[in-house]
CHARMM internal coordinates of N, CA and C (Angstrom, degrees):
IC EDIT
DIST 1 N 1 CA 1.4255
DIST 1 CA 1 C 1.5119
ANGL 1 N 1 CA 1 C 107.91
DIST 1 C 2 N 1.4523
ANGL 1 CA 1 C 2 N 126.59
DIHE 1 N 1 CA 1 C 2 N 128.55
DIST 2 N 2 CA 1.4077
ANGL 1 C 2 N 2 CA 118.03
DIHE 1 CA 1 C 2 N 2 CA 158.06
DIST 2 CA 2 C 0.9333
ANGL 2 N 2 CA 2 C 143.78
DIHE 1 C 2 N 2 CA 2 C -33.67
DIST 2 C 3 N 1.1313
ANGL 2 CA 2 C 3 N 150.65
DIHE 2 N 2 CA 2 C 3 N 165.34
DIST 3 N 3 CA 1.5701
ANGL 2 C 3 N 3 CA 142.79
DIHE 2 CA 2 C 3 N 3 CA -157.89
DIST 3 CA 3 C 1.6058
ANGL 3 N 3 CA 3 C 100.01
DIHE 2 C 3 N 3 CA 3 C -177.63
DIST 3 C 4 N 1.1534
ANGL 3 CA 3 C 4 N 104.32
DIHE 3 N 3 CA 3 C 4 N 137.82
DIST 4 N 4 CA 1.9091
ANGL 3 C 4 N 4 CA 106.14
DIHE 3 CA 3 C 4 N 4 CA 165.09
DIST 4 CA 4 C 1.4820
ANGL 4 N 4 CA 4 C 93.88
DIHE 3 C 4 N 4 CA 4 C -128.37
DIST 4 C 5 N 1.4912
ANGL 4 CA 4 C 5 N 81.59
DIHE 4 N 4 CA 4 C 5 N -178.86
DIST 5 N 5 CA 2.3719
ANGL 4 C 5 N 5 CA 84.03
DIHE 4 CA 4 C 5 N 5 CA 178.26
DIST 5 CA 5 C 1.7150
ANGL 5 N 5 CA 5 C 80.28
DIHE 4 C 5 N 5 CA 5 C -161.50
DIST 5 C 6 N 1.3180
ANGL 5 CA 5 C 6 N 108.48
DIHE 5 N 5 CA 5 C 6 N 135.80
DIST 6 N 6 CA 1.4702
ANGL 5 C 6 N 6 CA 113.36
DIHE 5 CA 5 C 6 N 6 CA 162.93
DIST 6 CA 6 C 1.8545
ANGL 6 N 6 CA 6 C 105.05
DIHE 5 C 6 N 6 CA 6 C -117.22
DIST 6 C 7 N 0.8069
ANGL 6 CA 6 C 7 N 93.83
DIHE 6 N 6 CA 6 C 7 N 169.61
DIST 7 N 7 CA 1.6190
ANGL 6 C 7 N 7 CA 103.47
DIHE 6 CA 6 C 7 N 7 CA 171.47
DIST 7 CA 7 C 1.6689
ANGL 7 N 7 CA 7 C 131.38
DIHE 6 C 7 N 7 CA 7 C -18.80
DIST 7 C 8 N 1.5666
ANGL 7 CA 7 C 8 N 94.30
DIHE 7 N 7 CA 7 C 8 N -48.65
DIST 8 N 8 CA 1.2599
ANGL 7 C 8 N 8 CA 125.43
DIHE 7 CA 7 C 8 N 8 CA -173.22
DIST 8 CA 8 C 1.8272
ANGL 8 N 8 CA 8 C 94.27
DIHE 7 C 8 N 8 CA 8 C -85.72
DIST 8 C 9 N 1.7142
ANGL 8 CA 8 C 9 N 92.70
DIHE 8 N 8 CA 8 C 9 N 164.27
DIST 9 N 9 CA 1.6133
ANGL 8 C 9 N 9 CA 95.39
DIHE 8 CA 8 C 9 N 9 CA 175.60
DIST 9 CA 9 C 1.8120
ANGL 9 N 9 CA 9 C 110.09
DIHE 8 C 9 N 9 CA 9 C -91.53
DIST 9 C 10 N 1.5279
ANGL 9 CA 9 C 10 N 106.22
DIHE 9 N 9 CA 9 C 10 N 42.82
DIST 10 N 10 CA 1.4514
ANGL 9 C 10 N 10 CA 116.87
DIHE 9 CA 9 C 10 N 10 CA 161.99
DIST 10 CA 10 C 2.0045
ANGL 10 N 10 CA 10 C 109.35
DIHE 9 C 10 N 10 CA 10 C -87.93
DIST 10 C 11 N 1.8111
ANGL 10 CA 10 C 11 N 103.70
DIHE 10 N 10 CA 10 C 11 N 129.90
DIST 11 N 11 CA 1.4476
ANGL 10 C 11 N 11 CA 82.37
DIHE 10 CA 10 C 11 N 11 CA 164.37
DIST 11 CA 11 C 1.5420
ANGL 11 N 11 CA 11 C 84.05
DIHE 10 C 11 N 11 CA 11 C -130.64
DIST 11 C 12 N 1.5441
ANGL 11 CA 11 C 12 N 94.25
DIHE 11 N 11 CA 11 C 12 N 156.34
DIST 12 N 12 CA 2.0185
ANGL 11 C 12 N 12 CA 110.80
DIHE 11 CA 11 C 12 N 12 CA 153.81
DIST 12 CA 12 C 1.1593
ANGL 12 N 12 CA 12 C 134.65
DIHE 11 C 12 N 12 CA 12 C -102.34
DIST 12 C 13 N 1.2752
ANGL 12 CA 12 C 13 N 125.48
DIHE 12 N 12 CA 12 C 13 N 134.09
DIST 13 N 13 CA 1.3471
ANGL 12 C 13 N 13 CA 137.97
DIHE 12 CA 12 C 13 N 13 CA -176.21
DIST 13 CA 13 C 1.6739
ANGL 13 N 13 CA 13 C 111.99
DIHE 12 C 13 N 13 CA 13 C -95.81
DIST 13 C 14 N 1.3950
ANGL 13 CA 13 C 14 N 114.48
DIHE 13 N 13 CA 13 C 14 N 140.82
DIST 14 N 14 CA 1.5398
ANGL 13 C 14 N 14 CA 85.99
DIHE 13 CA 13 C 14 N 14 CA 171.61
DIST 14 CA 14 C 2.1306
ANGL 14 N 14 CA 14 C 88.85
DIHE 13 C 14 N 14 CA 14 C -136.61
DIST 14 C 15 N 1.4478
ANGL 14 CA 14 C 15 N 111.42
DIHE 14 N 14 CA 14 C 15 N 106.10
DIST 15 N 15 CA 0.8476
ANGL 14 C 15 N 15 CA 128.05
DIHE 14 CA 14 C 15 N 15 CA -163.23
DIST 15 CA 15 C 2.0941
ANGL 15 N 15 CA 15 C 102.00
DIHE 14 C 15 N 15 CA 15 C -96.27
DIST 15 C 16 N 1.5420
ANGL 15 CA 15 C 16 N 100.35
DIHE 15 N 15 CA 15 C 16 N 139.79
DIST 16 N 16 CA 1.2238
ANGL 15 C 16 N 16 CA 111.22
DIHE 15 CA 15 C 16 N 16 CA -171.07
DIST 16 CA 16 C 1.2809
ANGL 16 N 16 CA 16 C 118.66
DIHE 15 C 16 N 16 CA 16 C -138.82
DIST 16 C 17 N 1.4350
ANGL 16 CA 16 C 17 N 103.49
DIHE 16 N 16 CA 16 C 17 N 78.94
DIST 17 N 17 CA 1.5180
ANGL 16 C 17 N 17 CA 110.06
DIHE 16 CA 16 C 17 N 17 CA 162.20
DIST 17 CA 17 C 1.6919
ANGL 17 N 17 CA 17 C 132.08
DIHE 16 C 17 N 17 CA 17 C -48.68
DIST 17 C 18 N 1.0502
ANGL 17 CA 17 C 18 N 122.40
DIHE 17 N 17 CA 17 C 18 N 87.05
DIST 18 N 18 CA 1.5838
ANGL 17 C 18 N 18 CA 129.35
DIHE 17 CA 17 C 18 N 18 CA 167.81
DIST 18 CA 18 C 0.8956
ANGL 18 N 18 CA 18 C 118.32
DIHE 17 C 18 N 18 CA 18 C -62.89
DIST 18 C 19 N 1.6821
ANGL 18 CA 18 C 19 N 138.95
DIHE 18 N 18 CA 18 C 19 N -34.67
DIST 19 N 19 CA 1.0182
ANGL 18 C 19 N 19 CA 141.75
DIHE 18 CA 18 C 19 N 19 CA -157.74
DIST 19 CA 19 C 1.3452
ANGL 19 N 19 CA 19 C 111.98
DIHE 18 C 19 N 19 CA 19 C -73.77
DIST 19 C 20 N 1.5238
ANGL 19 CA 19 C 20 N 109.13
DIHE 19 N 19 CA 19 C 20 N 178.76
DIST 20 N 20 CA 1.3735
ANGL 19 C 20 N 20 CA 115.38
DIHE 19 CA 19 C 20 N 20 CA 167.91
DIST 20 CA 20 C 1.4513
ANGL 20 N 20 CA 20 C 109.83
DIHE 19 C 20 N 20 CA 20 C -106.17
DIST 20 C 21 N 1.0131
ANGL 20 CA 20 C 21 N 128.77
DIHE 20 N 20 CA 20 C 21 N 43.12
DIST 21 N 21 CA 1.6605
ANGL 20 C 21 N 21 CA 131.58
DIHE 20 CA 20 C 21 N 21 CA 176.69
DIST 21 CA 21 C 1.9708
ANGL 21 N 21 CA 21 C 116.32
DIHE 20 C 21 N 21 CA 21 C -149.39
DIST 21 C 22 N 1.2354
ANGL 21 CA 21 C 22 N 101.46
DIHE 21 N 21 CA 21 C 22 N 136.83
DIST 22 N 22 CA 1.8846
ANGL 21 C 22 N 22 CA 91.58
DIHE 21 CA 21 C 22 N 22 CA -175.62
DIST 22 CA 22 C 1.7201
ANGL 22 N 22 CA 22 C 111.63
DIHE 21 C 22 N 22 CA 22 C -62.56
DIST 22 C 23 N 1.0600
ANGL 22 CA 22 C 23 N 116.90
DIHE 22 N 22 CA 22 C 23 N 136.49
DIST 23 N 23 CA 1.3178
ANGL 22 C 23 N 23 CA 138.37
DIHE 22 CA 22 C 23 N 23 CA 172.34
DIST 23 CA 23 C 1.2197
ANGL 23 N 23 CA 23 C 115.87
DIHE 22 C 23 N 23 CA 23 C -97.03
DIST 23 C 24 N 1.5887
ANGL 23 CA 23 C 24 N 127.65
DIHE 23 N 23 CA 23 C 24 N 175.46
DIST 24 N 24 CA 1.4298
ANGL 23 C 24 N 24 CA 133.57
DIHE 23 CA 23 C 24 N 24 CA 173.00
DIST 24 CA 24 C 1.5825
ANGL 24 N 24 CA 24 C 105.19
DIHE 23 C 24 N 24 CA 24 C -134.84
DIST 24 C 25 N 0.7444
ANGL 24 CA 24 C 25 N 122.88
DIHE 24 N 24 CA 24 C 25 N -176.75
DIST 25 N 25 CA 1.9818
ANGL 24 C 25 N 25 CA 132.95
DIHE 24 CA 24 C 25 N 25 CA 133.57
DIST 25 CA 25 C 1.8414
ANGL 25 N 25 CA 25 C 88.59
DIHE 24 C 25 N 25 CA 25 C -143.39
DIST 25 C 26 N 1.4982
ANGL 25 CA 25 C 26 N 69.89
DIHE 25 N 25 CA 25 C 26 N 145.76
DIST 26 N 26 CA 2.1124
ANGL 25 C 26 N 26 CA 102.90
DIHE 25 CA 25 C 26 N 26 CA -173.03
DIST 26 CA 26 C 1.3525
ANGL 26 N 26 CA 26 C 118.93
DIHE 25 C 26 N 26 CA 26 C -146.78
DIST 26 C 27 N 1.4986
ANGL 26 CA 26 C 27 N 102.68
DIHE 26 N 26 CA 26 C 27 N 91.36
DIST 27 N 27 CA 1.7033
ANGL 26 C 27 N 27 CA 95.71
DIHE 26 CA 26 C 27 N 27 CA -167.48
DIST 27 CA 27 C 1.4366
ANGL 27 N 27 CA 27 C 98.72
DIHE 26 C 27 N 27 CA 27 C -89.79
DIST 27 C 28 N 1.0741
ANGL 27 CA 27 C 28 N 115.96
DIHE 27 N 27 CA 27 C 28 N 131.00
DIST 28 N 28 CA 1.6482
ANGL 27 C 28 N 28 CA 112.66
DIHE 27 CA 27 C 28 N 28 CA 172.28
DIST 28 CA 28 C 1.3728
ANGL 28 N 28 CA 28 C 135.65
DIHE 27 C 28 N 28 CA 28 C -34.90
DIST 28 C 29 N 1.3713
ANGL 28 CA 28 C 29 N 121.34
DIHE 28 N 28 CA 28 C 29 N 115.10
DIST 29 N 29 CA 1.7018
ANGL 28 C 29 N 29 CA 100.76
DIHE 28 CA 28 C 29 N 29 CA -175.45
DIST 29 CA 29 C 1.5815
ANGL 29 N 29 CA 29 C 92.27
DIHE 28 C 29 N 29 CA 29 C 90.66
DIST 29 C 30 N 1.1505
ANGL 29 CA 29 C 30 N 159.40
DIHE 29 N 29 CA 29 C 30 N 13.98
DIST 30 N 30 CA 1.0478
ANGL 29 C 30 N 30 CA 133.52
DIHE 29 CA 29 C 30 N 30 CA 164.87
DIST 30 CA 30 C 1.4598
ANGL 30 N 30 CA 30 C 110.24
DIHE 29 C 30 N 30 CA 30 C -179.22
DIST 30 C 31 N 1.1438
ANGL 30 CA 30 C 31 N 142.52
DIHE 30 N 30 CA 30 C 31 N -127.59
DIST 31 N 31 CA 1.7117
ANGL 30 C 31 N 31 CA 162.62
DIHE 30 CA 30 C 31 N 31 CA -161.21
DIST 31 CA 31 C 1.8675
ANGL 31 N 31 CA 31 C 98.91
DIHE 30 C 31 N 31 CA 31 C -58.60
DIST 31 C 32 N 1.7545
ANGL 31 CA 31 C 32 N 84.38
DIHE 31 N 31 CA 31 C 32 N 124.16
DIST 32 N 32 CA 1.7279
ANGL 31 C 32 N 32 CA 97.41
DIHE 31 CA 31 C 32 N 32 CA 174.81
DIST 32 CA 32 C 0.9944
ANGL 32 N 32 CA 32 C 116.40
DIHE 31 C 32 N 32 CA 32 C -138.72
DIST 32 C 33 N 1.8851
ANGL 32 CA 32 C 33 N 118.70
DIHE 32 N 32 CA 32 C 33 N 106.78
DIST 33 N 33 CA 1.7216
ANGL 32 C 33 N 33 CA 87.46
DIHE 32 CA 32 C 33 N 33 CA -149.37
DIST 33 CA 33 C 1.9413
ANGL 33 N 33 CA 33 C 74.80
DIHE 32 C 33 N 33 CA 33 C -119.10
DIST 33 C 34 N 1.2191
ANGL 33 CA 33 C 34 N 126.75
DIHE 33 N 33 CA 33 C 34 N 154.63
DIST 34 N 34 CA 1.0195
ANGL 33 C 34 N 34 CA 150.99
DIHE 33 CA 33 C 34 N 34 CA -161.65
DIST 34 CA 34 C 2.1187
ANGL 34 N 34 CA 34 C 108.22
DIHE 33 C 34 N 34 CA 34 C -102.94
DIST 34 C 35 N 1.2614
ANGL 34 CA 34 C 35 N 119.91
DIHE 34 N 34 CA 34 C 35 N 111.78
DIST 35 N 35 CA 1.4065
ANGL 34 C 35 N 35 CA 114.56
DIHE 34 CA 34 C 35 N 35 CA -177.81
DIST 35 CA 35 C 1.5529
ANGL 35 N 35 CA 35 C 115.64
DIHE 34 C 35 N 35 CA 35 C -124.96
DIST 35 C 36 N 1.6202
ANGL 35 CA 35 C 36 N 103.83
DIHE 35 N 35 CA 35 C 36 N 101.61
DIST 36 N 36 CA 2.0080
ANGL 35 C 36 N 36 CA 93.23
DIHE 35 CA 35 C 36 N 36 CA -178.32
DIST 36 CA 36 C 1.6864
ANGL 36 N 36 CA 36 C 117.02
DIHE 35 C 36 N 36 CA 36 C -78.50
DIST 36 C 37 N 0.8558
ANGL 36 CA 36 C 37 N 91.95
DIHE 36 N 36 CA 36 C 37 N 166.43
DIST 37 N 37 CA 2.2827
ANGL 36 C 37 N 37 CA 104.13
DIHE 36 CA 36 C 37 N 37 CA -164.92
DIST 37 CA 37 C 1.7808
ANGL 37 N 37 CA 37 C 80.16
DIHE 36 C 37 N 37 CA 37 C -31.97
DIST 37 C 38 N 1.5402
ANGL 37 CA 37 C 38 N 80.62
DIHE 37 N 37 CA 37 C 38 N 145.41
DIST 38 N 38 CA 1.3393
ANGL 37 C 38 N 38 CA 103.44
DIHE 37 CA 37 C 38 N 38 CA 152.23
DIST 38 CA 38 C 1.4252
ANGL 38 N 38 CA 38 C 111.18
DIHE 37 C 38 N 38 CA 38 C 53.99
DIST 38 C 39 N 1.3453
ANGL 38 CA 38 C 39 N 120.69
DIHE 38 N 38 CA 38 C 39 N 49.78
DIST 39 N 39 CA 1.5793
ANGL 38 C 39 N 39 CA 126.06
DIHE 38 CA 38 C 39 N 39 CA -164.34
DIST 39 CA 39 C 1.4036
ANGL 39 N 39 CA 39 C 85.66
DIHE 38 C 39 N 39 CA 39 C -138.05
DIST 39 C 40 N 1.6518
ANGL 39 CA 39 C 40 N 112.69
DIHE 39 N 39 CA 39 C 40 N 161.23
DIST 40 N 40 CA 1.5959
ANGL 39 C 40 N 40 CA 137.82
DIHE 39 CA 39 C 40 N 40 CA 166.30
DIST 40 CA 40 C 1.6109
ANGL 40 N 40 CA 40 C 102.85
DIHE 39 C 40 N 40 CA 40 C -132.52
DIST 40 C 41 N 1.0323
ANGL 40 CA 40 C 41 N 113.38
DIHE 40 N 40 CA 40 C 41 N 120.22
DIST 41 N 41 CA 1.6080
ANGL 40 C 41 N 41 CA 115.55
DIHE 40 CA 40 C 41 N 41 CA 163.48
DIST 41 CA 41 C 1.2449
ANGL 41 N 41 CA 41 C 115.76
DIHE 40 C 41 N 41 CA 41 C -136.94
DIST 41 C 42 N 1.4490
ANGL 41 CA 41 C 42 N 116.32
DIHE 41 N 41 CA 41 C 42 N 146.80
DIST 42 N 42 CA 1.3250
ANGL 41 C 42 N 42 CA 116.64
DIHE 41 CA 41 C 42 N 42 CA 173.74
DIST 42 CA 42 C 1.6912
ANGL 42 N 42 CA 42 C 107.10
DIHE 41 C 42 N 42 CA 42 C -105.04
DIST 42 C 43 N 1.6217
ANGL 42 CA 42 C 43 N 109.77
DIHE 42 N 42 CA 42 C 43 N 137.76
DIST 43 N 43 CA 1.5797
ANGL 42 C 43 N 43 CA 127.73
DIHE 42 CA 42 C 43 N 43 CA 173.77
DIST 43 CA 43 C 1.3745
ANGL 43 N 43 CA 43 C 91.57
DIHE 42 C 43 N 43 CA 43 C -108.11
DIST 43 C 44 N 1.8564
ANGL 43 CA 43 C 44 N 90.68
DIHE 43 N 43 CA 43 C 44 N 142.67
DIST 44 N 44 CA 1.7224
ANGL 43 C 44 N 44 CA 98.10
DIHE 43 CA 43 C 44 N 44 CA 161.58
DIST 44 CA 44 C 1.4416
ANGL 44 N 44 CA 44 C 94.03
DIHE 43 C 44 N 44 CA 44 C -137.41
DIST 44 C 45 N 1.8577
ANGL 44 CA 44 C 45 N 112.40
DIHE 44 N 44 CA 44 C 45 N 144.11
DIST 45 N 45 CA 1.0986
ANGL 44 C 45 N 45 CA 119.50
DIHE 44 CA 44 C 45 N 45 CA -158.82
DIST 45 CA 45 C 1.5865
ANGL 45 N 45 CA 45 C 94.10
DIHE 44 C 45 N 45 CA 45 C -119.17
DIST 45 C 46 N 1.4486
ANGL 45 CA 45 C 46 N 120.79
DIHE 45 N 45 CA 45 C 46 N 178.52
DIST 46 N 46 CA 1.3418
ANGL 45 C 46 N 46 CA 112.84
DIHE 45 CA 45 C 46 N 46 CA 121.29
DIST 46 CA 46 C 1.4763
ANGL 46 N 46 CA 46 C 119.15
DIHE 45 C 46 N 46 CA 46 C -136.32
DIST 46 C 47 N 0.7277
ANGL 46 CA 46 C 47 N 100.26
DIHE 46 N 46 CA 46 C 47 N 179.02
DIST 47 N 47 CA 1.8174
ANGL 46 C 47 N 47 CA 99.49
DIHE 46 CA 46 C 47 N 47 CA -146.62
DIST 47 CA 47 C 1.4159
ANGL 47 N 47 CA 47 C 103.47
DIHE 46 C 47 N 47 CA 47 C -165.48
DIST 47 C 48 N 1.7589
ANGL 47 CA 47 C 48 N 125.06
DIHE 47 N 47 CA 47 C 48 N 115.45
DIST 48 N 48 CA 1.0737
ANGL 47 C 48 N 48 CA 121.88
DIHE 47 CA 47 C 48 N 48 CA -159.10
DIST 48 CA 48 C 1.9957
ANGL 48 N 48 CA 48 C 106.94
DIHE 47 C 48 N 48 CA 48 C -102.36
DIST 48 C 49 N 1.2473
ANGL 48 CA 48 C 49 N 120.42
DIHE 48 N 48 CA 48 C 49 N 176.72
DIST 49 N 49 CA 1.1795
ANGL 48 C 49 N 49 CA 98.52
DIHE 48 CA 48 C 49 N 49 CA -178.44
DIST 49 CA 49 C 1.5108
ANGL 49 N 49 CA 49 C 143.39
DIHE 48 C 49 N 49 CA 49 C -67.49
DIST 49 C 50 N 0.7098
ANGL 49 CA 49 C 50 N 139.71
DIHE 49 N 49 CA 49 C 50 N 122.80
DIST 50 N 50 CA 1.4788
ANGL 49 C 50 N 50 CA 145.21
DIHE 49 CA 49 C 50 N 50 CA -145.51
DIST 50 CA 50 C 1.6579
ANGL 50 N 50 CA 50 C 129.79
DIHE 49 C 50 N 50 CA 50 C 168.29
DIST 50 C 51 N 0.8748
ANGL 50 CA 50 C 51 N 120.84
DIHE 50 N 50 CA 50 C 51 N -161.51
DIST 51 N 51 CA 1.9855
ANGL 50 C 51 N 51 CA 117.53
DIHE 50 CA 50 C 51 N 51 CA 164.04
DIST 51 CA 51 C 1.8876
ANGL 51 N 51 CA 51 C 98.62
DIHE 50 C 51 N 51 CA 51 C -131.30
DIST 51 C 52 N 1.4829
ANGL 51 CA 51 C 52 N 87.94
DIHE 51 N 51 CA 51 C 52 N 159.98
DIST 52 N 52 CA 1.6004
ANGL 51 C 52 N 52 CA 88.93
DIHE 51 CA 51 C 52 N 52 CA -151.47
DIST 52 CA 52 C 1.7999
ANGL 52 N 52 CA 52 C 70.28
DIHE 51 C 52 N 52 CA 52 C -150.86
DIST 52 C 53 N 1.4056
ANGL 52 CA 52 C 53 N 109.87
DIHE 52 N 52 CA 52 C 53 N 136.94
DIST 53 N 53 CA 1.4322
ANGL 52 C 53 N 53 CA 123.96
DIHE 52 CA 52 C 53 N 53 CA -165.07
DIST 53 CA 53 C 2.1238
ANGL 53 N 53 CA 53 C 88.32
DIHE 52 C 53 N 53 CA 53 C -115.45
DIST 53 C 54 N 0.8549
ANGL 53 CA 53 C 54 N 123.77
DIHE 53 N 53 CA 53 C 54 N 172.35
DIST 54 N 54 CA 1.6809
ANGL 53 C 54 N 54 CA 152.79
DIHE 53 CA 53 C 54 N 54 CA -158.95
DIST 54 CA 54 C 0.9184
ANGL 54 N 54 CA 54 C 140.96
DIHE 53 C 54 N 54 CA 54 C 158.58
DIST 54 C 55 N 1.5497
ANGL 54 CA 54 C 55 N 100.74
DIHE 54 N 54 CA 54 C 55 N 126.09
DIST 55 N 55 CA 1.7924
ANGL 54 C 55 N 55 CA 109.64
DIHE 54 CA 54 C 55 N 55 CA -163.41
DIST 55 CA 55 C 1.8501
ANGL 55 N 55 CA 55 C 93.48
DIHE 54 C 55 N 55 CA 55 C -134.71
DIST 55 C 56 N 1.5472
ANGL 55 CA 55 C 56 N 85.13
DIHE 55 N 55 CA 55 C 56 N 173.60
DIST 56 N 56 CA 1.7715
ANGL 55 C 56 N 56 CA 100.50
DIHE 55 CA 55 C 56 N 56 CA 168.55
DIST 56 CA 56 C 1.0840
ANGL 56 N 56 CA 56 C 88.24
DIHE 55 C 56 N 56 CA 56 C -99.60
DIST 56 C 57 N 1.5915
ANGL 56 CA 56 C 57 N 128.55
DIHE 56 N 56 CA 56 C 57 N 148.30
DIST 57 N 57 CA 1.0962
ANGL 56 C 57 N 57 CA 132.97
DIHE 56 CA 56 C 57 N 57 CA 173.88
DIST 57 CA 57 C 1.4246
ANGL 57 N 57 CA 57 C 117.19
DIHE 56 C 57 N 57 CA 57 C -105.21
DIST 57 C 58 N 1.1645
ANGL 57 CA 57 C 58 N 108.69
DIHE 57 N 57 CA 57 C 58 N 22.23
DIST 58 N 58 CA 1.6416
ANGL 57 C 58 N 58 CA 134.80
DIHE 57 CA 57 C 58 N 58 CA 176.23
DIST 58 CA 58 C 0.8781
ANGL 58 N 58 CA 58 C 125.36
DIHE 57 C 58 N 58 CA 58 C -129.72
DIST 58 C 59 N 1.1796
ANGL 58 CA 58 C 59 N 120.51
DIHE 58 N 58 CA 58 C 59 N -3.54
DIST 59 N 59 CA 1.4514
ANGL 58 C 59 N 59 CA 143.22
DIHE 58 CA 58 C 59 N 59 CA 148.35
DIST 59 CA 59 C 1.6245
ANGL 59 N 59 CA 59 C 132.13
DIHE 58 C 59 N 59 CA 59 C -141.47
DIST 59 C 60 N 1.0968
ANGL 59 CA 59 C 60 N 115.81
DIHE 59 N 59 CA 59 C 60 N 108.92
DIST 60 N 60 CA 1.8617
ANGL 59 C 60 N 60 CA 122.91
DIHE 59 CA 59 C 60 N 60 CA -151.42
DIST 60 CA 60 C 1.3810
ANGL 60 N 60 CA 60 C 89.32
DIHE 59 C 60 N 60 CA 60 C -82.41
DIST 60 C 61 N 1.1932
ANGL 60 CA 60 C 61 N 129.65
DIHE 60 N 60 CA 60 C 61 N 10.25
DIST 61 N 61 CA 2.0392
ANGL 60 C 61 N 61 CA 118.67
DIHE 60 CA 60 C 61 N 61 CA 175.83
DIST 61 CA 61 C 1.5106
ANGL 61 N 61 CA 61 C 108.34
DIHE 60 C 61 N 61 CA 61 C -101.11
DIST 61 C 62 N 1.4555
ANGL 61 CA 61 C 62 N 99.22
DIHE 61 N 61 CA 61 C 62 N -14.47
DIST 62 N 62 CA 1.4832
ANGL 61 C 62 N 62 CA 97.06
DIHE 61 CA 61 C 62 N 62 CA -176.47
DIST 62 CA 62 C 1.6881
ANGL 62 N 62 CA 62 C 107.06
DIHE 61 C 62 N 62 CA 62 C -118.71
DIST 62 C 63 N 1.6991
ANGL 62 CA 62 C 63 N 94.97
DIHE 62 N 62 CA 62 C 63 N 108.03
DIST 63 N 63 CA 0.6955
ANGL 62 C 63 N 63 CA 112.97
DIHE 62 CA 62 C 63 N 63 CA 170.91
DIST 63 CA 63 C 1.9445
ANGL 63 N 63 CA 63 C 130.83
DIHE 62 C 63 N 63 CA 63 C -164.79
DIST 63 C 64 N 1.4536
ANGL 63 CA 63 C 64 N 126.07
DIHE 63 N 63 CA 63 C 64 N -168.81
DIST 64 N 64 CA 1.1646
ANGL 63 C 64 N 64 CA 115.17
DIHE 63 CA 63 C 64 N 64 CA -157.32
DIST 64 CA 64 C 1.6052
ANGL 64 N 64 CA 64 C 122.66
DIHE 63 C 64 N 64 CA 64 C 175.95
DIST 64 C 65 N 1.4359
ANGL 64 CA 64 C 65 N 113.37
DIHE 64 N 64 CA 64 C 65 N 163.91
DIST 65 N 65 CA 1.3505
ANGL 64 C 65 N 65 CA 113.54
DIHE 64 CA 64 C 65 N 65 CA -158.88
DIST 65 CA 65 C 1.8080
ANGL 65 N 65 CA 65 C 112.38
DIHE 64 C 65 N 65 CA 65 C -113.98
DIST 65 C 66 N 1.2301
ANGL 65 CA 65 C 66 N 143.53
DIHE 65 N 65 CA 65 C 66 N 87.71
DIST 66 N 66 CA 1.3260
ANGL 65 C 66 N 66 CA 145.01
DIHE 65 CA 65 C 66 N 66 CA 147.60
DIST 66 CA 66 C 1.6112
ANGL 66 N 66 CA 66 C 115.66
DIHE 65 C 66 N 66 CA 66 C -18.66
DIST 66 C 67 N 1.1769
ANGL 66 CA 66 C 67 N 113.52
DIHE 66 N 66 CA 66 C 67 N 130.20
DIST 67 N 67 CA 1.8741
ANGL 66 C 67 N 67 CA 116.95
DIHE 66 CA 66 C 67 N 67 CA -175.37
DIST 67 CA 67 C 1.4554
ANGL 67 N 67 CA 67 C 79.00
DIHE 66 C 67 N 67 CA 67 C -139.29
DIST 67 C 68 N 1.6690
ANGL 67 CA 67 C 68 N 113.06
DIHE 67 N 67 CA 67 C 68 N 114.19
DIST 68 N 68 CA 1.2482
ANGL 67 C 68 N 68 CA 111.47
DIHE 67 CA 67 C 68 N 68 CA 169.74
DIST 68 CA 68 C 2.0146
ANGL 68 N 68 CA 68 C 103.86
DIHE 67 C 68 N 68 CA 68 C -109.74
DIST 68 C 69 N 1.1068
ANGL 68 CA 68 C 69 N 127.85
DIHE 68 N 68 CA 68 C 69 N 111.65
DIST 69 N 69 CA 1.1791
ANGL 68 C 69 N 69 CA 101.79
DIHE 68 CA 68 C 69 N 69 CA -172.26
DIST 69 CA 69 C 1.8281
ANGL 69 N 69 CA 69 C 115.60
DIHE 68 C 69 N 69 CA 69 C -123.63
END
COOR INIT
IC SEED 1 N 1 CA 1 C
IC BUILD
């Protein structure tokens, strides 16, 4: 998945649902941004240093680990 980082402890995602089914991204503790079939959206978080875990919450296989350092 894409990622930017500016200066600040803001990052962006630019998430791309292909599928034919609604998706999420769900970082733990914070940002849930919601994506229906066939959608692109960009999330901007901030997110301080640490690890930050993420799943679809509509699907428990998709998922993943944030290393903010």
């Amino acid at each position: 998945m894409p990622c930017w980082h500016s200066p600040s402890p803001l990052f962006g995602f630019l998430l791309d649902n292909s599928d034919n089914t609604l998706h999420n991204f769900h970082i733990t503790g914070g940002t849930t941004k919601t994506m229906p079939a066939h959608h692109k959206v960009r999330v901007t978080v901030t997110l301080a240093r640490g690890t930050y875990e993420f799943v679809c919450d509509f699907h428990d296989n998709m998922k993943g680990t944030l290393t903010v350092s």
